[in-house]
C-alpha positions in Angstrom: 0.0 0.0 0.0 1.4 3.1 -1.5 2.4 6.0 1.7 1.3 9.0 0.8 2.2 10.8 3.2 -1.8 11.9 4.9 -1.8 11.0 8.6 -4.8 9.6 10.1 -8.4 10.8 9.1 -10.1 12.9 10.7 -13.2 12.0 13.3 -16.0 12.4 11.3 -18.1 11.3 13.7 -21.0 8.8 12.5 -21.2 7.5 9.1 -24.3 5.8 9.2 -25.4 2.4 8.6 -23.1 0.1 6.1 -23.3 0.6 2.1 -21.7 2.0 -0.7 -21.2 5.4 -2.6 -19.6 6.8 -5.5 -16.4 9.1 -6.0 -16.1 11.2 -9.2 -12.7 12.1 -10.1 -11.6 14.6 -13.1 -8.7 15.5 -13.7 -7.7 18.8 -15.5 -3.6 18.5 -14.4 -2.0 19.9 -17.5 1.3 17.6 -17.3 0.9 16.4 -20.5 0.7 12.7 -19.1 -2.2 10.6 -17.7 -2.8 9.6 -14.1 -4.0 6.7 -12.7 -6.7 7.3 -9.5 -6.1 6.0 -6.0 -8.4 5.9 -3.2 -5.7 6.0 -0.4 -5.7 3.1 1.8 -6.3 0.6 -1.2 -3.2 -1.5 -2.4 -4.7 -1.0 -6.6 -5.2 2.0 -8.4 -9.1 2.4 -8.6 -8.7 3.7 -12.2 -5.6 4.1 -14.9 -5.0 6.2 -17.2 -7.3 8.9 -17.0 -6.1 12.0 -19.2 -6.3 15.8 -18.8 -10.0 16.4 -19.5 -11.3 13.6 -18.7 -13.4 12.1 -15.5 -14.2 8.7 -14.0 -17.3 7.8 -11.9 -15.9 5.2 -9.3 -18.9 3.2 -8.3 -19.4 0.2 -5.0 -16.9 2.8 -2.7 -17.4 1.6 0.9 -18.4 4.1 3.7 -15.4 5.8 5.1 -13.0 8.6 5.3 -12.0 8.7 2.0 -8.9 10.1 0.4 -8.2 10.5 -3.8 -4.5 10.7 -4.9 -4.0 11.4 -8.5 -0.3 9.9 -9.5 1.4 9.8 -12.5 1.2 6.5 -14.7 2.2 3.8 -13.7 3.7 5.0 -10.6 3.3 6.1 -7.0 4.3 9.5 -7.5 1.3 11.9 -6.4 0.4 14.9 -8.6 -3.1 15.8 -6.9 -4.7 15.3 -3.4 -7.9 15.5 -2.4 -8.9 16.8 1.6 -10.1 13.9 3.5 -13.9 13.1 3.3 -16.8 11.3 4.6 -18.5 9.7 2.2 -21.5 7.9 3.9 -24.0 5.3 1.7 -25.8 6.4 -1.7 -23.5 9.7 -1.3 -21.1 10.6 -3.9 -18.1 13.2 -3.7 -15.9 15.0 -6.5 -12.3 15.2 -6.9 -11.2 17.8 -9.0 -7.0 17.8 -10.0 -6.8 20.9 -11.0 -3.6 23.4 -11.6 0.4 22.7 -10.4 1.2 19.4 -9.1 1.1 18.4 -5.6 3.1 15.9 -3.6 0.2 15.2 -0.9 2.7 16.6 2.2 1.8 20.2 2.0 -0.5 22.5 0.7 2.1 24.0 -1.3 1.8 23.2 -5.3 -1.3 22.4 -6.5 -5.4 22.5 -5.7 -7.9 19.8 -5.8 -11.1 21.0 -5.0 -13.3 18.2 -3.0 -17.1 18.2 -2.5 -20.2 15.9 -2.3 -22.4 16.2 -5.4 -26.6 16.0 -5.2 -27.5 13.1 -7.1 -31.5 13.9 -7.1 -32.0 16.8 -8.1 -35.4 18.3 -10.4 -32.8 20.2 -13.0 -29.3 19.8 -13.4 -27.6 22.0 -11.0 -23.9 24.1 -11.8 -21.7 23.7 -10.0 -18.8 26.5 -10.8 -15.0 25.2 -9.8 -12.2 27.6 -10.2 -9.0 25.4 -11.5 -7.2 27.9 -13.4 -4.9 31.3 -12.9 -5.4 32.2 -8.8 -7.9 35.4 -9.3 -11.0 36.1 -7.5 -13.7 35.1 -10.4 -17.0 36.4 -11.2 -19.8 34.0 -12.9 -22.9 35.4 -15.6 -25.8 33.2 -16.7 -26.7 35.0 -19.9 -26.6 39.3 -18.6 -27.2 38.0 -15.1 -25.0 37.5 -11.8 -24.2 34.6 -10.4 -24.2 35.1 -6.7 -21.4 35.1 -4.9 -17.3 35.4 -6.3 -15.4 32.0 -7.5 -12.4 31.5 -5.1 -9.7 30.2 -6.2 -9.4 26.4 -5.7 -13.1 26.3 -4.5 -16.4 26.0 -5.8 -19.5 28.0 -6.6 -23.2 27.1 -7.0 -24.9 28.2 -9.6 -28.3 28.1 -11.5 -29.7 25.1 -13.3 -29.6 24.3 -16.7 -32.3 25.4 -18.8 -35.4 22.8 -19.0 -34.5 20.3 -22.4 -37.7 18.1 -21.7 -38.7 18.7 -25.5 -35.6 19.9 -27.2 -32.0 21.1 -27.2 -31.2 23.7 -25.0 -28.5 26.7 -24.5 -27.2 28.3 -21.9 -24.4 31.3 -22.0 -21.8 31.9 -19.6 -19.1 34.8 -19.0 -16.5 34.3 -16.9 -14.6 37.5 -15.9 -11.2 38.4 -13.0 -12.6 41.9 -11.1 -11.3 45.3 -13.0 -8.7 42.8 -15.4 -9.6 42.0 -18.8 -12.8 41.9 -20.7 -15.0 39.0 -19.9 -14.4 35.3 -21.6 -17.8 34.1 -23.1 -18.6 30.0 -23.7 -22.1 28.4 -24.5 -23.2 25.4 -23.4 -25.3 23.7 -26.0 -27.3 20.7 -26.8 -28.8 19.7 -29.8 -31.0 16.4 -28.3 -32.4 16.0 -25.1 -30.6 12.8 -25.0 -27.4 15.4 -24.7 -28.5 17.0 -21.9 -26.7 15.3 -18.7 -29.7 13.2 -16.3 -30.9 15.0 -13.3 -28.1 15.8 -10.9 -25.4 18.4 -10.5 -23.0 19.3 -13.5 -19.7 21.0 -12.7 -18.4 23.7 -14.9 -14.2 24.0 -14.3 -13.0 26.8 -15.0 -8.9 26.6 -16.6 -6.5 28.6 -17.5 -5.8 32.4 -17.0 -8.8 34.9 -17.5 -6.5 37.5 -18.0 -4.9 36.2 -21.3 -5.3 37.7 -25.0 -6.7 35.3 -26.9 -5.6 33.5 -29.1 -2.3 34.9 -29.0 -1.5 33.6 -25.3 -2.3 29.7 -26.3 -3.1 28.4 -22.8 -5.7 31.0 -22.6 -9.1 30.5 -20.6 -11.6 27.3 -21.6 -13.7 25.2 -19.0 -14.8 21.7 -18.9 -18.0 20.6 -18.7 -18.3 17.5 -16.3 -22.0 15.4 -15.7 -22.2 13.4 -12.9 -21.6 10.3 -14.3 -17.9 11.5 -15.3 -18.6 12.1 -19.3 -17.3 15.5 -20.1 -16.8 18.1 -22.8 -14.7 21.0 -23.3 -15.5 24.0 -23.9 -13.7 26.9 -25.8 -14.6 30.4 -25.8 -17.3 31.4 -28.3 -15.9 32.0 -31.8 -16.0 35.3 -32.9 -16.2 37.0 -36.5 -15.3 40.3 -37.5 -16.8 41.7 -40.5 -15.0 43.6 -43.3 -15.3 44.7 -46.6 -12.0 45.8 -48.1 -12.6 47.2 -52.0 -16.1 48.8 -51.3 -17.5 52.2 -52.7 -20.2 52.1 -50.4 -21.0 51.1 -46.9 -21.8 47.2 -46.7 -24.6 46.0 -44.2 -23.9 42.4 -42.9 -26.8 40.3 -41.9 -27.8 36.9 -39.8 -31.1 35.3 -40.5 -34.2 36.0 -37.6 -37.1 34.3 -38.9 -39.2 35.5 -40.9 -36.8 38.0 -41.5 -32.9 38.5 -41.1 -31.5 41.2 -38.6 -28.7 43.5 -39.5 -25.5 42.8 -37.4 -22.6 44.9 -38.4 -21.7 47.4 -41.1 -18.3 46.9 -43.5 -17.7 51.0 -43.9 -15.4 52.5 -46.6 -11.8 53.0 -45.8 -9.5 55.1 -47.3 -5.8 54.3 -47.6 -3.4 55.3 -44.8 -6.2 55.9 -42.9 -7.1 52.2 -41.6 -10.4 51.3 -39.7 -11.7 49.8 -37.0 -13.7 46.4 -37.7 -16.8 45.2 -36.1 -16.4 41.8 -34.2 -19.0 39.9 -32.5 -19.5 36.4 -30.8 -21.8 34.0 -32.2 -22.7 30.3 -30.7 -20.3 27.6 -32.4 -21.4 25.4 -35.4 -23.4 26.3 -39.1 -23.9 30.4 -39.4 -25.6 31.8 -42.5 -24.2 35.1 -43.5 -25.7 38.0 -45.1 -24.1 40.7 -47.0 -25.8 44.3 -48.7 -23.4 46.3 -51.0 -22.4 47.8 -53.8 -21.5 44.5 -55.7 -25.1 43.4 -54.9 -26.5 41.0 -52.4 -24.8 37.6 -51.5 -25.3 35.0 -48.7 -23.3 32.4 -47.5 -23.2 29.2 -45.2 -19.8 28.8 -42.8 -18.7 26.6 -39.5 -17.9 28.3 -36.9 -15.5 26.8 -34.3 -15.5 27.2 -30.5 -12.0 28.8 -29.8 -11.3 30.3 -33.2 -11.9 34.1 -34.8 -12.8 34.5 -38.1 -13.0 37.6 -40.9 -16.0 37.8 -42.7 -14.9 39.5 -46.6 -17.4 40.7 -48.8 -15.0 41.2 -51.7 -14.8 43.5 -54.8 -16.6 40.8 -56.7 -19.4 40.7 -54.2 -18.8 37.5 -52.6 -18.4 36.1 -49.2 -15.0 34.9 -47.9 -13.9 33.5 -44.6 -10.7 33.8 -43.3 -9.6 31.9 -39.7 -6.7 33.7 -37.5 -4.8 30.5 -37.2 -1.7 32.0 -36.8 1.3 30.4 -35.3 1.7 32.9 -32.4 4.6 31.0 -30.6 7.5 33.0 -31.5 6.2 36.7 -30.1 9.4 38.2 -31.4 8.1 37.7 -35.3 5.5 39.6 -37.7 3.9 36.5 -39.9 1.0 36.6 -42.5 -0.6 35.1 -45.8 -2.0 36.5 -48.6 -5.7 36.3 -49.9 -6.3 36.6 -53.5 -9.7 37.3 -54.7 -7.9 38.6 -58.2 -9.2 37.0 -61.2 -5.2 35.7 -61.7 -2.4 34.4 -59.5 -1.0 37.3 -57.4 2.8 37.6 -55.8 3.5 39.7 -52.8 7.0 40.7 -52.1 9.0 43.8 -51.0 11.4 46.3 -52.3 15.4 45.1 -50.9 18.4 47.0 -52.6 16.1 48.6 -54.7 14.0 45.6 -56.4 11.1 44.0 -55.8 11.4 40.4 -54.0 8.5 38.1 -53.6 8.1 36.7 -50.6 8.3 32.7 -50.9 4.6 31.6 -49.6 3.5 34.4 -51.5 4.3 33.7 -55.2 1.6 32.7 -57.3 -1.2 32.5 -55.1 -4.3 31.0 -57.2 -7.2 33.1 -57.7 -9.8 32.7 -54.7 -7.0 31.0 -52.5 -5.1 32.2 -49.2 -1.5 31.2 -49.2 0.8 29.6 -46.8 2.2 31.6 -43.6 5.4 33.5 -44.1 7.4 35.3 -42.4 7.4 39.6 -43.1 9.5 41.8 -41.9 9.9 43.4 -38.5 9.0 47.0 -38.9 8.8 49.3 -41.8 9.1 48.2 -45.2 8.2 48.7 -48.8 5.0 46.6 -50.2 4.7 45.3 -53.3 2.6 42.7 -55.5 2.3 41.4 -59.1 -0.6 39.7 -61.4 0.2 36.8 -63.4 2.8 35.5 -64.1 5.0 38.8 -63.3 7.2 39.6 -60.7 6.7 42.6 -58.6 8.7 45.6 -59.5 9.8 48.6 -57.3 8.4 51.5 -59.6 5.5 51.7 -57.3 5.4 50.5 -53.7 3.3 51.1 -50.6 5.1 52.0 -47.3 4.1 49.4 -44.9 4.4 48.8 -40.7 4.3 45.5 -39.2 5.9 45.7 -35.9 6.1 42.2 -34.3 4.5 40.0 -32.9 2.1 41.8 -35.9 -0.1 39.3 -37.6 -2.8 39.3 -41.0 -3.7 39.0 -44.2 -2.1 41.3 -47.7 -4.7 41.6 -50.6 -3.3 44.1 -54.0 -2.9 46.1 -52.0 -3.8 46.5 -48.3 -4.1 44.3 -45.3 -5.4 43.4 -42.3 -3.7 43.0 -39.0 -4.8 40.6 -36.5 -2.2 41.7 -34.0 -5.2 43.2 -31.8 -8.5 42.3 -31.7 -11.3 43.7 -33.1 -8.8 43.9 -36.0 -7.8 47.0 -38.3 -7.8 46.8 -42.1 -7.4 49.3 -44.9 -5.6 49.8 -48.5 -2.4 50.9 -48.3 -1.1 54.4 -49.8 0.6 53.8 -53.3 3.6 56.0 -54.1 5.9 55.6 -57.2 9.3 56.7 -58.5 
């Protein structure tokens, strides 16, 4: 039997007549290795290899003080401790391995929030459990309040889920650290009632660090969704979209169906070069979104998957089409400006810069096909000199367009302007066009 280190129990008094109860343990331990689960006392692992983001319902667990150890693999070595608990008959209690590791002989290194979960319940009950960054959190069910403040490394109870007797259901959330940072949004969504968790209390973990800009920051905020039979989902922030129409003579009005009718969201104005706008960005629930577009080009429509976690640009583009473009970025190297280049040209187009007085293409950005986006590459730090070709031609220095992107400056080129993604909502505009 593995020494872990705990002492005795505590006295917790009576524990009622004989029987059996269940322990639910999750474990959200980002050491990029499993754990097995040990119930301390016992000479076997009660489960194995239980990944980050995932849970296990440990059913038949005799009435006692009970202990959960999370350890790596294989081994003895503790990463998470639970407190000591009393789990009486029919009960059942929830270990939560959440943050650093932890060694099981001091509080020092890690947090793994214990409690006893309501197994009847009319509606499914949230449960809120802070397991990321250490800041005081504050919970919103759609525009309304939780009560009370998330701790870190304890837990908060929330309001049910909505009723799903005859359908899917929905259910918004924005988590938010006092006076830091704009809040994080997520939605919680079913499509069948047969996704919708039985009766009984669902916990919500909160990870990562509210305080991060997403996505450049990539262990940013998500939660995990956890029912109380173990399965579990995770969650990443709502995608957002931001809506721009580069080429345009005229304002164009972007719309999302509202049956019978579809409702205005956002407005793609005219921008003038040097001068670069402000985009409109908003959040939308992940999966199929119809878009709408109004503009000079004439009216167009389009269907696109949206992602959880991801942010998107919406293009309605000289031709008077709809384009989507993800920020997927590679944003580990801060100390680089990166893009690609979109090319809604009826040829190939090349995008290079002036060096020693001649126009050099950049390599990921030679002969991009007509209605393609090319390759990442990396641009230069800084100030430089813009240039592009049609066809087949390479881009000469008689004309150029002075261009900034400082890093860690990401976006998209078109002939000739861009976009940058270094900030969120992003900027965009054509660039100023000088010649020799």
């Amino acid at each position: 039997m593995p020494d872990w280190g705990e002492g005795e129990p505590p006295d917790f008094g009576d524990l009622g007549d004989e029987g059996e109860g269940a322990v639910l343990a999750v474990n959200t331990l980002t050491l990029g290795e499993a754990v097995d689960v040990w119930l301390v006392g016992e000479s076997e692992p009660a489960a194995t290899d239980l990944a980050t983001g995932e849970a296990i319902r440990i059913e038949g667990v005799a009435r006692d003080a009970r202990r959960v150890v999370f350890a790596r693999a294989g081994t003895t070595e503790a990463v998470g401790c639970s407190e000591w608990f009393p789990l009486r008959a029919d009960e059942q209690w929830a270990a939560v391995a959440t943050r650093g590791e932890h060694d099981c002989t001091s509080d020092d290194g890690g947090v793994t929030p214990t409690f006893e979960q309501t197994l009847a319940l009319s509606g499914n009950t949230v449960r809120f459990v802070h397991g990321g960054r250490p800041d005081v959190l504050s919970i919103e069910r759609g525009t309304v309040p939780e009560p009370g403040m998330l701790q870190p490394g304890e837990t908060l109870d929330g309001s049910d889920l909505p009723d799903c007797e005859t359908s899917g259901c929905t259910a918004r959330y924005a988590v938010s650290s006092m006076g830091i940072g704009a809040p994080r949004h997520f939605t919680f969504a079913t499509v069948e009632v047969a996704d919708v968790p039985p009766a009984g209390e669902m916990m919500f973990v909160v990870l990562g660090d509210v305080r991060q800009d997403w996505p450049r920051e990539l262990d940013s905020v998500a939660a995990l969704a956890v029912t109380i039979e173990g399965g579990t989902r995770m969650l990443r922030r709502d995608p957002e979209v931001a809506f721009i129409a580069p080429e345009v003579t005229a304002d164009v009005t972007f719309s999302v169906p509202a049956p019978p009718s579809i409702q205005p969201v956002a407005t793609g104005a005219v921008c003038f070069p040097g001068k670069p706008c402000l985009a409109e960005a908003l959040r939308f629930g992940a999966g199929e979104q119809e878009f709408y577009a109004d503009g000079p080009e004439g009216n167009t429509n389009g269907m696109f998957q949206l992602d959880a976690g991801q942010r998107y640009v919406l293009l309605y583009t000289p031709g008077g089409a709809l384009m989507l473009l993800e920020d997927t970025f590679s944003r580990m190297d801060a100390g680089t400006s990166v893009g690609r280049v979109v090319n809604w040209t009826t040829d190939t187009l090349t995008v290079g810069r002036v060096f020693n007085g001649m126009g050099q293409a950049f390599p990921n950005f030679t002969g991009v096909p007509s209605g393609q986006v090319s390759d990442e590459d990396e641009v230069p730090d800084g100030n430089w000199d813009f240039v592009y070709a049609i066809g087949g031609n390479n881009p000469g220095a008689g004309c150029f367009s002075p261009t900034n992107t400082a890093a860690p400056w990401r976006g998209f080129f078109w002939a000739v302007g861009q976009i940058n993604l270094d900030a969120w909502p992003p900027t965009f505009g054509p660039l100023m066009t000088l010649c020799t």
